[in-house]
KEKE-3310 file (N, C-alpha, C; in steps of 0.2 Angstrom, whole numbers, plus 5000, padded with zeros to 4 digits):
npx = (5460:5468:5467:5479:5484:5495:5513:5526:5542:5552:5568:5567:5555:5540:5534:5527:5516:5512:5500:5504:5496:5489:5490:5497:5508:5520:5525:5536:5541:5554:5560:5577:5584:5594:5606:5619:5622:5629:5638:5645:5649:5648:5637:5623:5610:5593:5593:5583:5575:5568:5557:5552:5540:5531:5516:5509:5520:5527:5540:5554:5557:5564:5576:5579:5590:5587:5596:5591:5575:5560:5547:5537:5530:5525:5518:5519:5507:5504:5511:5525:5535:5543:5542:5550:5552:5562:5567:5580:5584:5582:5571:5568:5567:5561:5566:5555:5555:5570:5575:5581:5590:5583:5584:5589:5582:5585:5583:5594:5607:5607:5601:5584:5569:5559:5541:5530:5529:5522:5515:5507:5492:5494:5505:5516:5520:5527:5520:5529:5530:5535:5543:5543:5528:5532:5529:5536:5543:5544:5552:5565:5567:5566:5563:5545:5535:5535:5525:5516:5514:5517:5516:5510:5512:5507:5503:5491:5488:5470:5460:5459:5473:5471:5469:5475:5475:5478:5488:5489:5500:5491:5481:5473:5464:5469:5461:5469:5474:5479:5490:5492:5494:5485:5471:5456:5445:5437:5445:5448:5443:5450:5452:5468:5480:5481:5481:5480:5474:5464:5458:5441:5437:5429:5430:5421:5423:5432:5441:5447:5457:5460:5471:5464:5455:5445:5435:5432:5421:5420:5412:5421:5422:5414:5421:5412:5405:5400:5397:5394:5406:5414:5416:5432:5441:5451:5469:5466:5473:5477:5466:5454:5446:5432:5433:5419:5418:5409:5410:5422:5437:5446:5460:5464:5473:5468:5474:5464:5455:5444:5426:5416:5400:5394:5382:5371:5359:5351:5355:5353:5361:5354:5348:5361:5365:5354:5358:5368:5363:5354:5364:5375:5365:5367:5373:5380:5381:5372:5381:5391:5402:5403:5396:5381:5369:5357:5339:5329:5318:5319:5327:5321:5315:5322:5324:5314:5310:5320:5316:5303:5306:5316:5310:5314:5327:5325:5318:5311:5324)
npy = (5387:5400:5416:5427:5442:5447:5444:5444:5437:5430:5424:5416:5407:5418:5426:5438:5451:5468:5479:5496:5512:5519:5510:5507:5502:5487:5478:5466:5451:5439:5422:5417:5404:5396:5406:5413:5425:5441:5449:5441:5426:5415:5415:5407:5409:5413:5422:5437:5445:5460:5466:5479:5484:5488:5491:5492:5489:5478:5477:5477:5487:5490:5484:5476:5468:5458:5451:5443:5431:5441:5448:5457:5469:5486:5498:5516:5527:5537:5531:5535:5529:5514:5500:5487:5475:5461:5446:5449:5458:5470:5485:5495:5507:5513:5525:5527:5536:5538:5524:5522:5518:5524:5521:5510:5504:5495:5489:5490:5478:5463:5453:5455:5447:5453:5455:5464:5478:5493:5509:5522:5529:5543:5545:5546:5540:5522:5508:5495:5477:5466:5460:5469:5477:5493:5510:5520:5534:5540:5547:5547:5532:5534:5528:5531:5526:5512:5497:5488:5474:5460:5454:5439:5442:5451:5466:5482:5500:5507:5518:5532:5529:5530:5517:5500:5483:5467:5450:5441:5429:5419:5411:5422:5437:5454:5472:5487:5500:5515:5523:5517:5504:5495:5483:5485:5480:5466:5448:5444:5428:5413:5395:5391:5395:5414:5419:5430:5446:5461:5477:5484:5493:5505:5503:5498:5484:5470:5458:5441:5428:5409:5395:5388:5386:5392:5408:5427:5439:5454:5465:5482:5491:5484:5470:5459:5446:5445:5439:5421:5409:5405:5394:5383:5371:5370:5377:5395:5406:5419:5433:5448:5462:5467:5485:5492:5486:5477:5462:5448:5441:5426:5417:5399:5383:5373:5376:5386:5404:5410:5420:5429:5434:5448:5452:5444:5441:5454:5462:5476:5491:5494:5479:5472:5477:5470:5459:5458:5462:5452:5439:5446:5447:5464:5479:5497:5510:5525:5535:5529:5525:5513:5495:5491:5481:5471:5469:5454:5456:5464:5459:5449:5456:5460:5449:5444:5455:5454:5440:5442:5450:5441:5430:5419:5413:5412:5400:5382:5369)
npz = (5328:5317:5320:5322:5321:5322:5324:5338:5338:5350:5357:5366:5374:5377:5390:5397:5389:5385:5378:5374:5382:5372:5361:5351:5352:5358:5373:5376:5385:5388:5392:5392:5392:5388:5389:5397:5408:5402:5409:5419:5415:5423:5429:5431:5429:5421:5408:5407:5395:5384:5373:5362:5353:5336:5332:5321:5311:5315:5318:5330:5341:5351:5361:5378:5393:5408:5422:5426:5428:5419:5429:5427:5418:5413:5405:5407:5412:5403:5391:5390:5395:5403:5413:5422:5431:5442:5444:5447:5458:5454:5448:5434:5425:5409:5395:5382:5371:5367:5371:5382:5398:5411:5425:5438:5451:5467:5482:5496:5501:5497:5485:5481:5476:5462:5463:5455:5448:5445:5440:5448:5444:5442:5437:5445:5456:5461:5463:5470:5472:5483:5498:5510:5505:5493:5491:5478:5475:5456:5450:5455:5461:5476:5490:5496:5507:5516:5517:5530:5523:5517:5500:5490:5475:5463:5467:5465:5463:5464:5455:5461:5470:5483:5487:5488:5481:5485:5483:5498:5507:5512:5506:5500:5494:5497:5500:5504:5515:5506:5512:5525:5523:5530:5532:5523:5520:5527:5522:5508:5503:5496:5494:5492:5484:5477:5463:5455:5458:5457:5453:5447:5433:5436:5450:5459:5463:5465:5458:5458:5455:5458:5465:5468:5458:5455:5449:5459:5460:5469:5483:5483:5494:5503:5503:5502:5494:5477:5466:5464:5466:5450:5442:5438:5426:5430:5441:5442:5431:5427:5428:5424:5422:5407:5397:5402:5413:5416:5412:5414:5410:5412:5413:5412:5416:5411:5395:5392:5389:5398:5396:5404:5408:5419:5418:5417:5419:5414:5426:5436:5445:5456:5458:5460:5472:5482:5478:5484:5498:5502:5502:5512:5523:5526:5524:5516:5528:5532:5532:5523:5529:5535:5540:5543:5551:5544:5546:5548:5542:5533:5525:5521:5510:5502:5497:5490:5481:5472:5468:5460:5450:5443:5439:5430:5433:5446:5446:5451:5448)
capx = (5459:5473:5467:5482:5484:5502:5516:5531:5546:5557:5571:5565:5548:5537:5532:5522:5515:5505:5501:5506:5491:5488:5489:5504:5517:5519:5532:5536:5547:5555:5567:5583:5586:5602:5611:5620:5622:5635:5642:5646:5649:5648:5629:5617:5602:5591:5590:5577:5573:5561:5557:5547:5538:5530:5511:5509:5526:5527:5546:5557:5559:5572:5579:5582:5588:5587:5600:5586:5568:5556:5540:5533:5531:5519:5519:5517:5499:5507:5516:5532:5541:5542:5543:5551:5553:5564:5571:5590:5586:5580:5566:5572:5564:5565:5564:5551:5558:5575:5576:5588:5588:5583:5586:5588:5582:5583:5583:5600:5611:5604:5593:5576:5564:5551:5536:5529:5531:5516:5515:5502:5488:5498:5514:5521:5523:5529:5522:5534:5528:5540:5544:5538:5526:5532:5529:5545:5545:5544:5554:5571:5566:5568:5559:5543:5532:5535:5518:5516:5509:5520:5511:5512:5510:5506:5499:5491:5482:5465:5461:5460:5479:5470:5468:5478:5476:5486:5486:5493:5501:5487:5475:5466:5468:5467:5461:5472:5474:5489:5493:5496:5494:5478:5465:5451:5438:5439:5450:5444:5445:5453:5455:5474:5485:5478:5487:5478:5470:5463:5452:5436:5439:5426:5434:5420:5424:5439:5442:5451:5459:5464:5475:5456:5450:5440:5438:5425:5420:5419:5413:5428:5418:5413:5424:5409:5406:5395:5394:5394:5412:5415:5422:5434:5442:5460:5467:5464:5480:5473:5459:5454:5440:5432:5433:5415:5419:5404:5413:5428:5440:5450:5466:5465:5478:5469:5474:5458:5452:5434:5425:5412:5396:5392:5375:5367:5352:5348:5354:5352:5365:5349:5348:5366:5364:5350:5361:5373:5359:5354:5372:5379:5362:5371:5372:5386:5376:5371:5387:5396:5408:5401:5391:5373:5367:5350:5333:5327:5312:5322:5332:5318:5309:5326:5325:5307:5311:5324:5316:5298:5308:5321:5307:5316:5332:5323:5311:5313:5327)
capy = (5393:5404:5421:5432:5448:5449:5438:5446:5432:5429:5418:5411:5408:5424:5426:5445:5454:5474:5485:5504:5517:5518:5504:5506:5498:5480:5476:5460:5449:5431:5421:5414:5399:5395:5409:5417:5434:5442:5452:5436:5422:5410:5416:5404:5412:5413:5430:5441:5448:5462:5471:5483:5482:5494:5488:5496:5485:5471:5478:5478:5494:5493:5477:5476:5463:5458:5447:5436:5434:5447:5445:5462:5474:5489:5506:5522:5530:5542:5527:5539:5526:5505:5498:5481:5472:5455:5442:5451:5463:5477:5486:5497:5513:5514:5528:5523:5537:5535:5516:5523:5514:5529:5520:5502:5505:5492:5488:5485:5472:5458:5453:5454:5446:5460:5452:5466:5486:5496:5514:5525:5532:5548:5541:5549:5536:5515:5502:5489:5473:5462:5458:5471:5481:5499:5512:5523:5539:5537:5551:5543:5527:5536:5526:5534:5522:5504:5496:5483:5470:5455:5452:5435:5442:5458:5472:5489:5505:5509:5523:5535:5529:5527:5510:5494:5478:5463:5443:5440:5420:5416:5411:5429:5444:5460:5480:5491:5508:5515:5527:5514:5497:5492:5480:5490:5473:5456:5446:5442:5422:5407:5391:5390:5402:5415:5420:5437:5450:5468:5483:5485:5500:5508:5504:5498:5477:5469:5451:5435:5422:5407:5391:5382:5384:5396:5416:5428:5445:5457:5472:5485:5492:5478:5464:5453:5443:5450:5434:5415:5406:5405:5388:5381:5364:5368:5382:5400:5411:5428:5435:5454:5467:5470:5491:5492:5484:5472:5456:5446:5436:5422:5411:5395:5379:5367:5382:5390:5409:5413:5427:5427:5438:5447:5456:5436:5440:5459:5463:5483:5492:5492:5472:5470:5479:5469:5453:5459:5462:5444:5436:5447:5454:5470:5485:5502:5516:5535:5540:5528:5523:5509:5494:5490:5474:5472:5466:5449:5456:5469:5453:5444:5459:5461:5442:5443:5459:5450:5435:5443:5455:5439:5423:5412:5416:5408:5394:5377:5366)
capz = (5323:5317:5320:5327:5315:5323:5330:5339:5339:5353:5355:5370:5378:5379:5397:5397:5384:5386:5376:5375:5381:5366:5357:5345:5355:5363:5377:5377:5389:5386:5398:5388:5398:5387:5389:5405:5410:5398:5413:5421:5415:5430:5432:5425:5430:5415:5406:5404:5389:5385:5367:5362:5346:5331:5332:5314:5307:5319:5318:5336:5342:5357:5367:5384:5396:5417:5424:5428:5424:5420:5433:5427:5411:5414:5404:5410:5411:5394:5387:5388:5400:5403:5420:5422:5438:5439:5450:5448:5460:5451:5446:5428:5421:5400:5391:5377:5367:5366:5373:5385:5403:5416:5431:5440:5457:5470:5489:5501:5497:5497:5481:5483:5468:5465:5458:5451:5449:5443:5440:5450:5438:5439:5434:5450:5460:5458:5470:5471:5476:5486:5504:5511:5501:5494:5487:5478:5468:5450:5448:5456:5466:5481:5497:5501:5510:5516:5520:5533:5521:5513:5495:5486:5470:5459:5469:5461:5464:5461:5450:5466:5471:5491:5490:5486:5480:5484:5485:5503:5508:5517:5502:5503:5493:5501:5502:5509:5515:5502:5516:5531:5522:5534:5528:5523:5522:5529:5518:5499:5505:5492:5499:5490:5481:5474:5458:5452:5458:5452:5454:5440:5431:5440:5456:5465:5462:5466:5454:5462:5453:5460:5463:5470:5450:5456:5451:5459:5461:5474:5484:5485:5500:5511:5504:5501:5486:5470:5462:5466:5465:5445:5444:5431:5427:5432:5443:5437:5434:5431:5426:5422:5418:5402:5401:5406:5420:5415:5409:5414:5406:5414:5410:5417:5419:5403:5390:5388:5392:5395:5395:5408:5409:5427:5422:5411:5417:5415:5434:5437:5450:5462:5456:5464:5477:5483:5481:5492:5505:5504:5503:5517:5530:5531:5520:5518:5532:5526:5532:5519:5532:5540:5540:5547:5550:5542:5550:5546:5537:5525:5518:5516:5505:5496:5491:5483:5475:5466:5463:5458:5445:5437:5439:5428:5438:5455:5446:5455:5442)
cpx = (5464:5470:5470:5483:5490:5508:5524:5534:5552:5563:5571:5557:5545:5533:5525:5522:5508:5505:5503:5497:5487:5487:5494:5509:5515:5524:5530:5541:5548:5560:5570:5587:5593:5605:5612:5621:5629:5642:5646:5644:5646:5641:5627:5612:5600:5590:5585:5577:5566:5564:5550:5546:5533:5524:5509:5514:5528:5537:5547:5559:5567:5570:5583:5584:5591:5593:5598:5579:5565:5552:5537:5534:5524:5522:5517:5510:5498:5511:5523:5537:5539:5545:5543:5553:5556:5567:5577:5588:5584:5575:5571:5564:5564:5562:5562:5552:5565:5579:5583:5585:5587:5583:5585:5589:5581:5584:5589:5603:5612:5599:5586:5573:5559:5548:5533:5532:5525:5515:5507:5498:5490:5504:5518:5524:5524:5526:5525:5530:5534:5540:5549:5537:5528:5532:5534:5542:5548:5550:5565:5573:5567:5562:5552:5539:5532:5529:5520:5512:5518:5516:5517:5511:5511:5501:5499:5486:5473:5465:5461:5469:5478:5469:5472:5476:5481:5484:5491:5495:5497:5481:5470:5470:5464:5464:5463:5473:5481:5494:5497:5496:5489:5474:5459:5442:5442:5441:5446:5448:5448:5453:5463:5474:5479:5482:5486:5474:5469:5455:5447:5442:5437:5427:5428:5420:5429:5436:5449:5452:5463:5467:5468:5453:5443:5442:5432:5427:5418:5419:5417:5426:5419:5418:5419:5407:5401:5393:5397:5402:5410:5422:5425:5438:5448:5461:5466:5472:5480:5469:5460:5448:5439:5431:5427:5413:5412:5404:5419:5432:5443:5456:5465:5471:5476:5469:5467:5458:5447:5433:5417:5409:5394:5387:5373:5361:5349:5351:5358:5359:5362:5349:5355:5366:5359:5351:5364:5371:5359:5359:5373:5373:5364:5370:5377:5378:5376:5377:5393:5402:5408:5397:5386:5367:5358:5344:5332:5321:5314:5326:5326:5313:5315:5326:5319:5305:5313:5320:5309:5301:5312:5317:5310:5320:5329:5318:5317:5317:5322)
cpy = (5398:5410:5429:5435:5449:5443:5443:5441:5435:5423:5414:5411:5416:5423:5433:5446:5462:5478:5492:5509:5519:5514:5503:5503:5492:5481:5471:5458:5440:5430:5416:5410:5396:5399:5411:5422:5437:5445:5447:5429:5414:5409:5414:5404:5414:5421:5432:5444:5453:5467:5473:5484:5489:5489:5486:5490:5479:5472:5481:5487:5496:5485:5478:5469:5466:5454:5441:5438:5438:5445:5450:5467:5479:5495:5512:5523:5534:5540:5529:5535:5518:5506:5491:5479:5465:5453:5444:5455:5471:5478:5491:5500:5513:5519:5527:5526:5536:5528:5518:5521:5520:5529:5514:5503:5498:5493:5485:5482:5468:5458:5451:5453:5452:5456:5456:5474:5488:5506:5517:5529:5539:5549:5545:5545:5529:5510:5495:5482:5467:5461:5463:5476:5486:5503:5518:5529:5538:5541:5548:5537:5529:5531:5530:5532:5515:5503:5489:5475:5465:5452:5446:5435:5450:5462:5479:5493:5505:5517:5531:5536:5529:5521:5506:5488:5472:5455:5443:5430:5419:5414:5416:5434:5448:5467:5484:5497:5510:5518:5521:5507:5492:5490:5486:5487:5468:5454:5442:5433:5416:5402:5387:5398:5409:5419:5427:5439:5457:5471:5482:5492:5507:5508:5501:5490:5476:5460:5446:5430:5416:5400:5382:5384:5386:5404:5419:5437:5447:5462:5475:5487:5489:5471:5460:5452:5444:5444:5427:5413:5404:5400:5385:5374:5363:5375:5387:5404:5417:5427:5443:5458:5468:5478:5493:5490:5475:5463:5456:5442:5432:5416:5405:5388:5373:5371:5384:5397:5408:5418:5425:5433:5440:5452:5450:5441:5450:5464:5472:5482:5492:5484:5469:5471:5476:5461:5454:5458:5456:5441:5439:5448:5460:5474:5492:5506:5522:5536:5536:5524:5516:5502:5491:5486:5475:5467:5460:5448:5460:5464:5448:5449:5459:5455:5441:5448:5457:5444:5434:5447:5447:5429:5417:5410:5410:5402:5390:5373:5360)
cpz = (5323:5314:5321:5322:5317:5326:5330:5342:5344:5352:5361:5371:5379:5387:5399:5389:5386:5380:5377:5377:5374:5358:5351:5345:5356:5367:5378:5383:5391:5391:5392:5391:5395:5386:5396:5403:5407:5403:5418:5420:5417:5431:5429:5426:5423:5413:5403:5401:5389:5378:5367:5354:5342:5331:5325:5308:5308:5319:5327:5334:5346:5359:5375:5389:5404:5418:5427:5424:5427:5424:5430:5421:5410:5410:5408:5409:5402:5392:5386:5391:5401:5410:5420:5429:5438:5446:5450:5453:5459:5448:5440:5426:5414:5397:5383:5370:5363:5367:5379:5394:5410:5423:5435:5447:5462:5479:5494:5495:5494:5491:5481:5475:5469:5458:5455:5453:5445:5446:5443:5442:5435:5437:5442:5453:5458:5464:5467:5475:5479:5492:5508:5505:5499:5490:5486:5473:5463:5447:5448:5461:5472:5485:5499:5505:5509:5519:5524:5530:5515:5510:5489:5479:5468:5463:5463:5465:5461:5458:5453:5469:5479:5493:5485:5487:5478:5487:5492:5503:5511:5512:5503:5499:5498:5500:5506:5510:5512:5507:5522:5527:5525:5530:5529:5522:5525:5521:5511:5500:5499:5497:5496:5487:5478:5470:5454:5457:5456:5455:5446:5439:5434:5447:5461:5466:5464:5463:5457:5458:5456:5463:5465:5463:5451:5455:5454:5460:5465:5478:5487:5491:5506:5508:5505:5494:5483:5466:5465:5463:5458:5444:5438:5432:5428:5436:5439:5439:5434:5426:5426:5420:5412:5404:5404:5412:5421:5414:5411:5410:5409:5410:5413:5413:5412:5399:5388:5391:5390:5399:5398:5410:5418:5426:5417:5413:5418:5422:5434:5441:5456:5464:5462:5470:5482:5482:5485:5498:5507:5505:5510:5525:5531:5525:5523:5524:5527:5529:5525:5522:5536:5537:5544:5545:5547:5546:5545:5539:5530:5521:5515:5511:5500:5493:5489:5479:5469:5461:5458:5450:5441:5439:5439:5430:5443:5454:5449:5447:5444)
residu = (UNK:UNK:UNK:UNK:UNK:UNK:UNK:UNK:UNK:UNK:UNK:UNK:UNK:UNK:UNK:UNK:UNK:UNK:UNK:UNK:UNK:UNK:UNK:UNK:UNK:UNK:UNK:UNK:UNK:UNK:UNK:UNK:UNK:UNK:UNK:UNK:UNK:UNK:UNK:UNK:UNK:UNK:UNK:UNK:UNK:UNK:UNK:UNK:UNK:UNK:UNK:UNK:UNK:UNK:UNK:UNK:UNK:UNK:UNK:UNK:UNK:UNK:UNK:UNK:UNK:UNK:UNK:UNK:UNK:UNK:UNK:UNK:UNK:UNK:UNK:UNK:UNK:UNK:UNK:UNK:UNK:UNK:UNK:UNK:UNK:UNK:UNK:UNK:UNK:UNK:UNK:UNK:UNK:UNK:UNK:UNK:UNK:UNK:UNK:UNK:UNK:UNK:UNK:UNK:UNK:UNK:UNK:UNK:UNK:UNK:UNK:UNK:UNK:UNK:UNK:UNK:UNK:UNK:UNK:UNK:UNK:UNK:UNK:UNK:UNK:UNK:UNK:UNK:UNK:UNK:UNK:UNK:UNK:UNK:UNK:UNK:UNK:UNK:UNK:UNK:UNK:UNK:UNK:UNK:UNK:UNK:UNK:UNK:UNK:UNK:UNK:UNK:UNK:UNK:UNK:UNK:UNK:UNK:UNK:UNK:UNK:UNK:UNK:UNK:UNK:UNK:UNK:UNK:UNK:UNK:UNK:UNK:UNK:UNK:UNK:UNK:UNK:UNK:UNK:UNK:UNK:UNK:UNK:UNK:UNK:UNK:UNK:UNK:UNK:UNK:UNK:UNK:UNK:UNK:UNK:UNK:UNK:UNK:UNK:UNK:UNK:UNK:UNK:UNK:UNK:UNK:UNK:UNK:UNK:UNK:UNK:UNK:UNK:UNK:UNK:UNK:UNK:UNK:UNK:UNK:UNK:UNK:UNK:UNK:UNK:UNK:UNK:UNK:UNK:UNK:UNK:UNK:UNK:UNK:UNK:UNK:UNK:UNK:UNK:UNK:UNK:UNK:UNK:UNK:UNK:UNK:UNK:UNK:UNK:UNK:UNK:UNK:UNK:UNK:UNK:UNK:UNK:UNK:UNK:UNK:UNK:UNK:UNK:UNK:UNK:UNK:UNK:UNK:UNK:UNK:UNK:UNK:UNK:UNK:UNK:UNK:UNK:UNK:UNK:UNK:UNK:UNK:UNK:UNK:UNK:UNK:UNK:UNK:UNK:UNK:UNK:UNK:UNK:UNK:UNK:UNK:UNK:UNK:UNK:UNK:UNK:UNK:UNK:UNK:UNK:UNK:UNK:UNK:UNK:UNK:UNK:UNK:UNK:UNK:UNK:UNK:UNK)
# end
């Protein structure tokens, strides 16, 4: 079915695509596998291409390129600035007004891929994801905390900016403290790569896509899982919140997205809550800070609370 109300043409493959805060812009970013790098010849790393498009027009606004491919393309929180991240070594600032390149900030000598770059929710800061995590003032790349955590993928903020999430190499994403980089749960577990992860909007989920063709969701809190493995017929490569936080989407590996419900049967925030207990035994404390393990009898009232209120839910198949 050919439904797309727009199409912004590259001359190579499109690799990303975001919207602007607002919804007027696009940034795109393509790799141009027959060209080299104009400033050297020699280098036949594929370039990366990245435009910025008139929603309204479908008309290029500005052109930019990397001396390699792009891994990442995020706007600013007040769409005033583009942030691109790429295998040449540098992450790159754009002013969104003038298209003018405000800064190509990297690390050492030596080139480092940065998988992604991602602006804090007050545009102040940049966390950079690469080997090692870190995060730089948005202002002039300056260095201002390395975290002890090497992420196999796209790390970001929550809407706080005290906690991060990130796939580690170990089949497992993470929650980490922003200030030290410490896990802040036991490990969000895959049994292979995992290729996405993400905060809800609401902050209190955290969503896992990954290379076992499974995505699932999970409490940002305790690091225990909110819903059953959400299995699909190839792996999963990312996934995402709808803005209610209530529905996700997923990409998966035989070209399909779907769009998969996490309240089907009516289920309350008491409702969830009341999964969790059964799934884990355990439950946050009154202080918030902790958790405590549950007696044998309060799990077994929490699973006939559940299964007296969603009958059809619990009949025998």
């Amino acid at each position: 079915m050919e439904n797309a109300v727009a199409t912004f043409k590259h001359d190579g493959f499109a690799t990303k695509a975001r919207f602007s805060p607002n919804g007027s812009r696009v940034a795109t970013a393509s790799v141009l596998k027959d060209q080299t790098n104009s400033t050297n010849p020699s280098d036949t790393r594929p370039v990366g291409e990245l435009r910025v498009w008139s929603v309204s027009t479908g008309n290029a606004l500005f052109s930019f390129r990397h001396s390699d491919v792009v891994n990442s393309v995020e706007f600013s929180p007040d769409g005033r600035r583009l942030l691109t991240a790429g295998s040449d070594g540098s992450v790159r600032v754009w002013d969104m007004n003038s298209g003018q390149n405000l800064g190509a900030y990297g690390r050492g000598p030596a080139i480092r891929t940065f998988y992604s770059a991602s602006f804090s929710n007050d545009g102040r800061r940049i966390l950079v994801s690469s080997a090692p995590l870190e995060i730089w003032d948005a202002a002039d790349g300056q260095l201002i905390r390395s975290l002890p955590f090497r992420p196999d993928g796209m790390a970001m903020f929550d809407s706080s900016n005290r906690r991060i999430t990130a796939p580690g190499f170990d089949g497992a994403a993470w929650v980490l403290d922003a200030d030290t980089g410490q896990p802040l749960t036991p490990a969000l577990r895959h049994q292979a790569r995992v290729n996405s992860v993400c905060f809800s909007p609401d902050d209190n989920t955290v969503l896992t896509a990954g290379a076992d063709r499974i995505a699932r969701v999970w409490d940002a809190a305790t690091g225990e899982p909110v819903t059953p493995p959400l299995r699909h017929p190839s792996p999963v490569l990312s996934a995402r919140f709808s803005p209610d936080s209530h529905r996700i989407i997923t990409a998966c590996g035989d070209t399909k997205a779907r769009i998969w419900n996490l309240l089907p049967y009516g289920f309350s925030d008491e409702d969830l809550t009341l999964v969790s207990q059964v799934l884990s035994s355990r439950r946050i404390d009154k202080t918030g800070t902790a958790l405590e393990p549950l007696a044998a009898a309060t799990v077994q009232q929490a699973w006939e609370k559940l299964r007296a209120k969603h009958s059809k839910l619990f009949q025998q198949q």
